[in-house]
C-alpha positions in Angstrom: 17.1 -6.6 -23.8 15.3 -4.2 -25.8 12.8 -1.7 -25.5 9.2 -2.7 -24.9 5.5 -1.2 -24.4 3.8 -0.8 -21.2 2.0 -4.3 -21.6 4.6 -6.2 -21.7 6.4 -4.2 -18.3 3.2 -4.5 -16.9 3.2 -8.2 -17.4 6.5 -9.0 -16.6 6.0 -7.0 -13.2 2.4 -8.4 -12.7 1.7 -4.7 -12.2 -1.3 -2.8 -13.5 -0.4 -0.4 -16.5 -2.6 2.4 -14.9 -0.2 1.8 -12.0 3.0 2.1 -14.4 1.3 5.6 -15.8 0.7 6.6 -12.1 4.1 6.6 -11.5 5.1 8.5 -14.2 2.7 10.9 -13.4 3.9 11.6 -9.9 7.8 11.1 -10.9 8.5 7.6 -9.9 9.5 6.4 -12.8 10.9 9.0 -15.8 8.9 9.8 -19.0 9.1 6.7 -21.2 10.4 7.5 -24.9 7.9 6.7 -27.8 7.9 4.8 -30.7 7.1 6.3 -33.7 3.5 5.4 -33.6 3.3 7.2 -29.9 3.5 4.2 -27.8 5.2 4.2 -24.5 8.8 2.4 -24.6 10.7 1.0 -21.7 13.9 -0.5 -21.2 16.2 -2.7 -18.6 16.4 0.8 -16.0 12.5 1.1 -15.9 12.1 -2.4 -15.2 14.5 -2.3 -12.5 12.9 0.6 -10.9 9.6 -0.5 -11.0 10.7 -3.7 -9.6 12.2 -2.1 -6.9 9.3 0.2 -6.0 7.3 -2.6 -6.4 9.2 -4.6 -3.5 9.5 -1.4 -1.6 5.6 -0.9 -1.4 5.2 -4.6 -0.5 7.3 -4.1 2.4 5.4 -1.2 3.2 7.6 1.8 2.4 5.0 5.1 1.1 5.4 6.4 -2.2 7.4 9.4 -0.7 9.8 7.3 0.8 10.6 5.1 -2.4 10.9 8.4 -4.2 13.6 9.3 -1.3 15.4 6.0 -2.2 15.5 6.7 -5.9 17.0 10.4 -5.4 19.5 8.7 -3.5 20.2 6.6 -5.9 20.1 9.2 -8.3 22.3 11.3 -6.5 25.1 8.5 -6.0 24.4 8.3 -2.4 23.7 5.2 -0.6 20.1 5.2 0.5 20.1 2.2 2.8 20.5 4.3 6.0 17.2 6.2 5.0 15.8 2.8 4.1 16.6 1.2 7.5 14.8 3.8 9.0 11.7 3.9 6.8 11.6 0.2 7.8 11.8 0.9 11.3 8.9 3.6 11.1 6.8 1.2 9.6 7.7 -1.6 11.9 6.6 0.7 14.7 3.3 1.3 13.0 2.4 -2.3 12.6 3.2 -2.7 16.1 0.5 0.1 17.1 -2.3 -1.1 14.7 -1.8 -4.3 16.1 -2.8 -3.2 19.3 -5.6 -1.1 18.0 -6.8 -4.5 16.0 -6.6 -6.7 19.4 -8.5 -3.9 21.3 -11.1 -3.8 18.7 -11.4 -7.6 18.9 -11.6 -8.0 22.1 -14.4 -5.0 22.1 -16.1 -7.2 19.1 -15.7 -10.5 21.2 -17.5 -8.6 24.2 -19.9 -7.4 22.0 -20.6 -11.0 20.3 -21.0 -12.6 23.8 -23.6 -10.1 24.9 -25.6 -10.9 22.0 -25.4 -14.5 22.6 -26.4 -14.0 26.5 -29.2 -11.6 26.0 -32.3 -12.4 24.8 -33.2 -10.0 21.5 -35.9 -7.6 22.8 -39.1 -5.9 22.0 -38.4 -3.3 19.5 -38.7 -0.1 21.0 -39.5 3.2 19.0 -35.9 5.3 18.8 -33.4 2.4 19.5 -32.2 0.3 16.9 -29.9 -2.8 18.3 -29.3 -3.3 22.3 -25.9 -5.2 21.4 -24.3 -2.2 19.8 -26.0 0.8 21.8 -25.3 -1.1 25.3 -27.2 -1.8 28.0 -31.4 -1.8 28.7 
């Protein structure tokens, strides 16, 4: 394959190129060489990368941690120990939001039924809505 601009990675990737830049920027992915007219050129190894942060992020893993994985890499290490873990983290975290989320909708469902039961109410001077600041 040969080299190409950041259009045509950021197409092949469906990936923004402001992302692509980004992760230059912060060390994600190397500095690209140039072509003589100054643009950006990538090769096989930056596509792979990207790809691979790319499926890293969908699956949750934090920039930090996908940087890990490529210094790993880097390093000749095997990174899917670290990986496993970062996956269990996250797994752990989507287990707590959820039970924020089904405490906040249960709250919101309360909240919902009050305001079908109740009647709405004279407007008073200093309250704004008897559903959300309780009971009258």
């Amino acid at each position: 394959m040969s080299e190409m601009r950041i259009g045509q990675l950021a197409k092949r990737l469906n990936l923004n190129t402001q992302t692509i830049r980004y992760y230059e920027r912060i060390g994600l992915l190397p500095e690209p060489g140039r072509s003589e007219a100054g643009y950006r050129l990538y090769g096989e190894g930056d596509e792979r990368r990207l790809r691979f942060a790319k499926n890293a992020r969908r699956v949750g893993l934090t920039l930090g941690e996908i940087k890990e994985v490529l210094g790993f890499h880097e390093r000749g290490e095997p990174p899917c120990a670290y990986v496993t873990k970062a996956i269990a983290r996250r797994a752990e975290e989507v287990e707590r939001q959820i039970a924020e989320l089904t405490e906040f909708k249960h709250e919101l469902d309360r909240l919902h039924k009050r305001a079908r039961e109740r009647p709405i109410p004279e407007a008073k001077p200093g309250e704004y809505c008897h559903i959300i600041e309780g009971e009258r």
